[in-house]
C-alpha positions as CSV (number, residue, x, y, z in Angstrom):
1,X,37.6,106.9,174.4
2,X,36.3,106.0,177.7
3,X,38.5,102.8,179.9
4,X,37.0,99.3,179.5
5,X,38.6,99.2,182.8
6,X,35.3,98.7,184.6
7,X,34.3,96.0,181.6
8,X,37.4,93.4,182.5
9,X,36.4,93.9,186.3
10,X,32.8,93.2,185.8
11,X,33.9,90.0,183.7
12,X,36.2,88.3,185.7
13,X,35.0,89.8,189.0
14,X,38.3,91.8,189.6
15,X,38.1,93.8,192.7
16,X,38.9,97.7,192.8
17,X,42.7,97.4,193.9
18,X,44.9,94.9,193.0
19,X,45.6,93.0,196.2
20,X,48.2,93.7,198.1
21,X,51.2,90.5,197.8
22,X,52.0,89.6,201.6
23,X,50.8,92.6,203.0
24,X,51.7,91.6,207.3
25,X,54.4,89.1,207.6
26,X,56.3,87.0,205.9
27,X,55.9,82.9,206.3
28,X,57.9,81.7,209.3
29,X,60.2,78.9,206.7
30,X,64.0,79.2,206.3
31,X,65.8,76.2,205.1
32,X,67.8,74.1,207.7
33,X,71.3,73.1,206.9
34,X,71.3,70.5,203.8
35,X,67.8,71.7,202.9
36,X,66.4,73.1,199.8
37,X,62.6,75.4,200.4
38,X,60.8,76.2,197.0
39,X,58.4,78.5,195.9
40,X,56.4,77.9,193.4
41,X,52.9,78.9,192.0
42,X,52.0,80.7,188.7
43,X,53.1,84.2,187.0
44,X,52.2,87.2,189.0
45,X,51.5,85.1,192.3
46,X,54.1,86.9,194.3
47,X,56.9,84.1,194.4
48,X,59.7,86.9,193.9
49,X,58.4,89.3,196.2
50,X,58.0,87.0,198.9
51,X,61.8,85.7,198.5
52,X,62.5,89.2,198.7
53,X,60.8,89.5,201.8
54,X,62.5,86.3,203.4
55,X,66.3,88.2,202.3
56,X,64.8,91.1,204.2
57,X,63.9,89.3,207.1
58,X,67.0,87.5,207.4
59,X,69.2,90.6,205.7
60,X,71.9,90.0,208.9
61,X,72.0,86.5,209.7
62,X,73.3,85.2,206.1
63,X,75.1,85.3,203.3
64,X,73.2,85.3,200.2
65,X,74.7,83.6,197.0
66,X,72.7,84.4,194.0
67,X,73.4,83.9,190.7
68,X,73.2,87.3,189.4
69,X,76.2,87.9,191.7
70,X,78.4,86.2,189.6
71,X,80.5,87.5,186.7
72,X,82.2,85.4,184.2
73,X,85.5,86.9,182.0
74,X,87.2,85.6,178.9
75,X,89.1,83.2,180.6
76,X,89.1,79.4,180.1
77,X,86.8,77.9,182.4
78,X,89.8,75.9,184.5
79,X,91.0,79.6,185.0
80,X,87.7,81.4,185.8
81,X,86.9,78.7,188.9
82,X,90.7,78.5,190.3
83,X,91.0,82.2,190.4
84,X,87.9,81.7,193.2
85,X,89.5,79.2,195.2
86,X,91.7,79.9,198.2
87,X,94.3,77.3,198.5
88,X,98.0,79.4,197.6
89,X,99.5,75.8,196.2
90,X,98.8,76.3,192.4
91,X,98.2,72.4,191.9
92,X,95.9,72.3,194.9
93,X,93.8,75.4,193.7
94,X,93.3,72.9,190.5
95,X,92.4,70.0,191.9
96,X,90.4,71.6,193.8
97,X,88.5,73.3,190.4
98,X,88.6,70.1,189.1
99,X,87.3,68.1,191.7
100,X,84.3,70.7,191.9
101,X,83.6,71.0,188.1
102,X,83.0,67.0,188.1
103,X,80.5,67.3,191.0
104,X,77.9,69.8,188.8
105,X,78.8,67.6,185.4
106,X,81.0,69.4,183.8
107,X,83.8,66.7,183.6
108,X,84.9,66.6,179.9
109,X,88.6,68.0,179.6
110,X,87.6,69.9,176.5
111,X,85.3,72.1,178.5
112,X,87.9,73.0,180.9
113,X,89.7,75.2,178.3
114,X,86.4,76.9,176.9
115,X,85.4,80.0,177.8
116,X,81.9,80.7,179.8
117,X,80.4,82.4,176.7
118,X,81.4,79.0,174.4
119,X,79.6,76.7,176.9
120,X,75.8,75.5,176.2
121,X,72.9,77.3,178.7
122,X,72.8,73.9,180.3
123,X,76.9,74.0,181.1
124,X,76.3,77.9,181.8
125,X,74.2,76.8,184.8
126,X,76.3,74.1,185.7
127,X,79.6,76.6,185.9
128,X,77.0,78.6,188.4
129,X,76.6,76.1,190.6
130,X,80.2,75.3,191.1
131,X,80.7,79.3,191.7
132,X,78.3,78.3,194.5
133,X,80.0,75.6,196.2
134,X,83.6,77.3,195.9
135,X,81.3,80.8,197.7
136,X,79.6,78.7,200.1
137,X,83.0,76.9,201.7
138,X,83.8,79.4,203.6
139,X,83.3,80.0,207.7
140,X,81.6,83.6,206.9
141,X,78.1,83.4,208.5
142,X,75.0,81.5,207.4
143,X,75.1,80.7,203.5
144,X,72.5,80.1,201.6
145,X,71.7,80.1,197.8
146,X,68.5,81.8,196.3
147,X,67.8,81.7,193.0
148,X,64.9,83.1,191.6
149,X,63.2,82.5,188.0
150,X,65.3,79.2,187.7
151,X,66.9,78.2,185.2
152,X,63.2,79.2,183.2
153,X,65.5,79.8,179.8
154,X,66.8,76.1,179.6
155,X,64.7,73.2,178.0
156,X,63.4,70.5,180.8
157,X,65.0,67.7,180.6
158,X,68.9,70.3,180.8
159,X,66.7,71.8,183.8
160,X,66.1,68.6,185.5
161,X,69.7,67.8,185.5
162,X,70.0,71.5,186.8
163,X,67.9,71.0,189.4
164,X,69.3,67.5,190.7
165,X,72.6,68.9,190.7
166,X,71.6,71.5,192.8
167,X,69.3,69.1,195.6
168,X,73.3,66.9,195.6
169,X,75.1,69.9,196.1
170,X,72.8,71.5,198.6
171,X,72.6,68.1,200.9
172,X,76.5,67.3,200.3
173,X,77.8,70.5,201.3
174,X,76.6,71.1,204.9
175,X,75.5,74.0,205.8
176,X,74.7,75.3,202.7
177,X,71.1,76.0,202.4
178,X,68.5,76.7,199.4
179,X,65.7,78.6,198.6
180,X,64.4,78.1,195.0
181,X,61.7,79.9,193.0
182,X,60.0,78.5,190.1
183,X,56.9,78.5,188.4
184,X,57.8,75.3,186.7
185,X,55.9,72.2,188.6
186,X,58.2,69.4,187.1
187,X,61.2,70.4,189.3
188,X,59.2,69.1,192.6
189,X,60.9,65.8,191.9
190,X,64.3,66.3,190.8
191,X,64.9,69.4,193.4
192,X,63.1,67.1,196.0
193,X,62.3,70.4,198.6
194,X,62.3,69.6,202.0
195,X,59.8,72.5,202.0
196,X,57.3,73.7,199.6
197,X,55.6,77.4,199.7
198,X,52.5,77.8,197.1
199,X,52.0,81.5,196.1
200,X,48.5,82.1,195.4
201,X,48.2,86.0,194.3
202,X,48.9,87.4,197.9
203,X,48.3,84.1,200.4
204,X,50.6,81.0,200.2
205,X,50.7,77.8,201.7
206,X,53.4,75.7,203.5
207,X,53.2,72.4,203.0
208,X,55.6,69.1,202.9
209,X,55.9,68.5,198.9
210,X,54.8,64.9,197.6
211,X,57.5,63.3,195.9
C-alpha cells in the first residue's frame, strides 16, 4: 500500500520536515518578582518545549516548583501541609497550615481532616498551590513556579478560581515568580500575566496581554 504521505502534504501545503520548535535561542522573558509570564497558543505549537527551554536556560539561577513535584499520602490534609512547614512550635506549624489553606480557598474545617484523594479536582489544585507557598518561603535562591498543561482536567469556571488564586498568591508572596502554560485563552483575565508569549508552531510572540 503505497503512503498517502505525499497526498496530506500536497493538501494542506505541509513542507518536507516538520519545522523545527525554537531551533536558535530561546525568548529573552523571565518573570520579575510578583509577576506571572504565560504561554499560550494551540496544541502542538511548542508551549512545553519552550518552557523547557527557559528551565534550561535558567537550570542554576532558580528553584523550580512544579507541581508534578509534589506527592500527597493518606494523611488528613491539616497533617499533609504542617508536616511541610518549618516552625518546631506544634501550634505555630498549624496556624501557619491554616492561615495558608484559607489563602487558596480551602477554608471549611471539614476539609482539613480529608484526605488529598477525598478532595474535589478543584480543592486538589487548590492543596497545590498552598504546597507552593509553604516551598517558595524559603531564602534558597530564586523561586519560581512553572506549571505546564494547567489545570486542563478541571471545568472553567473551578479553573478560573484556580487561576486567580494563583495571580493572588504569586503578587502577595514576593519574590515568588510564575510561568504558566496553557492552551486555554479564558485564563488571560483571571491569571492577569504581566507577560504573554504566543507559540505559533516554531515562532512566538512577546507581547503585553490585554486585559
Amino acid at each position: 500500500m503505497s503512503s498517502v504521505v505525499p497526498l496530506i502534504r500536497s493538501l494542506f501545503d505541509l513542507p518536507v520536515r516538520f519545522p523545527r520548535l525554537f531551533p536558535d535561542s530561546v525568548p529573552d522573558v523571565f518573570p520579575d518578582p510578583g509577576q506571572v509570564l504565560m504561554i499560550t497558543g494551540p496544541s502542538g505549537s511548542g508551549k512545553s518545549q519552550l518552557l523547557r527551554k527557559i528551565k534550561l536556560y535558567h537550570a542554576h539561577q532558580v528553584r523550580w516548583i512544579e507541581p508534578t513535584d509534589i506527592r500527597f499520602d493518606n494523611d488528613p490534609v491539616i497533617d499533609v501541609l504542617c508536616r511541610q512547614i518549618d516552625p518546631l512550635n506544634p501550634r505555630d506549624r498549624i496556624e501557619q497550615a491554616l492561615m495558608i489553606l484559607s489563602r487558596v480557598g480551602l477554608a471549611e474545617a471539614w476539609t482539613y481532616l480529608q484526605q488529598p484523594s477525598e478532595l474535589s479536582d478543584g480543592q486538589r489544585w487548590r492543596l497545590i498551590l498552598a504546597m507552593m507557598i509553604v516551598r517558595s518561603s524559603t531564602d534558597d535562591g530564586v523561586a519560581v513556579i512553572a506549571m505546564d498543561e494547567f489545570a486542563s482536567l478541571l471545568d472553567r469556571v473551578t479553573a478560573m478560581i484556580v487561576a486567580r488564586s494563583l495571580r493572588k498568591i504569586v503578587r502577595n508572596q514576593t519574590p515568588l515568580r510564575a510561568i504558566i502554560v496553557t492552551g486555554h485563552d479564558d485564563l488571560v483575565c483571571a491569571l492577569q500575566p504581566d507577560i504573554l508569549v504566543e507559540c505559533d508552531f516554531g515562532e512566538y510572540r512577546v507581547r503585553q496581554p490585554t486585559l
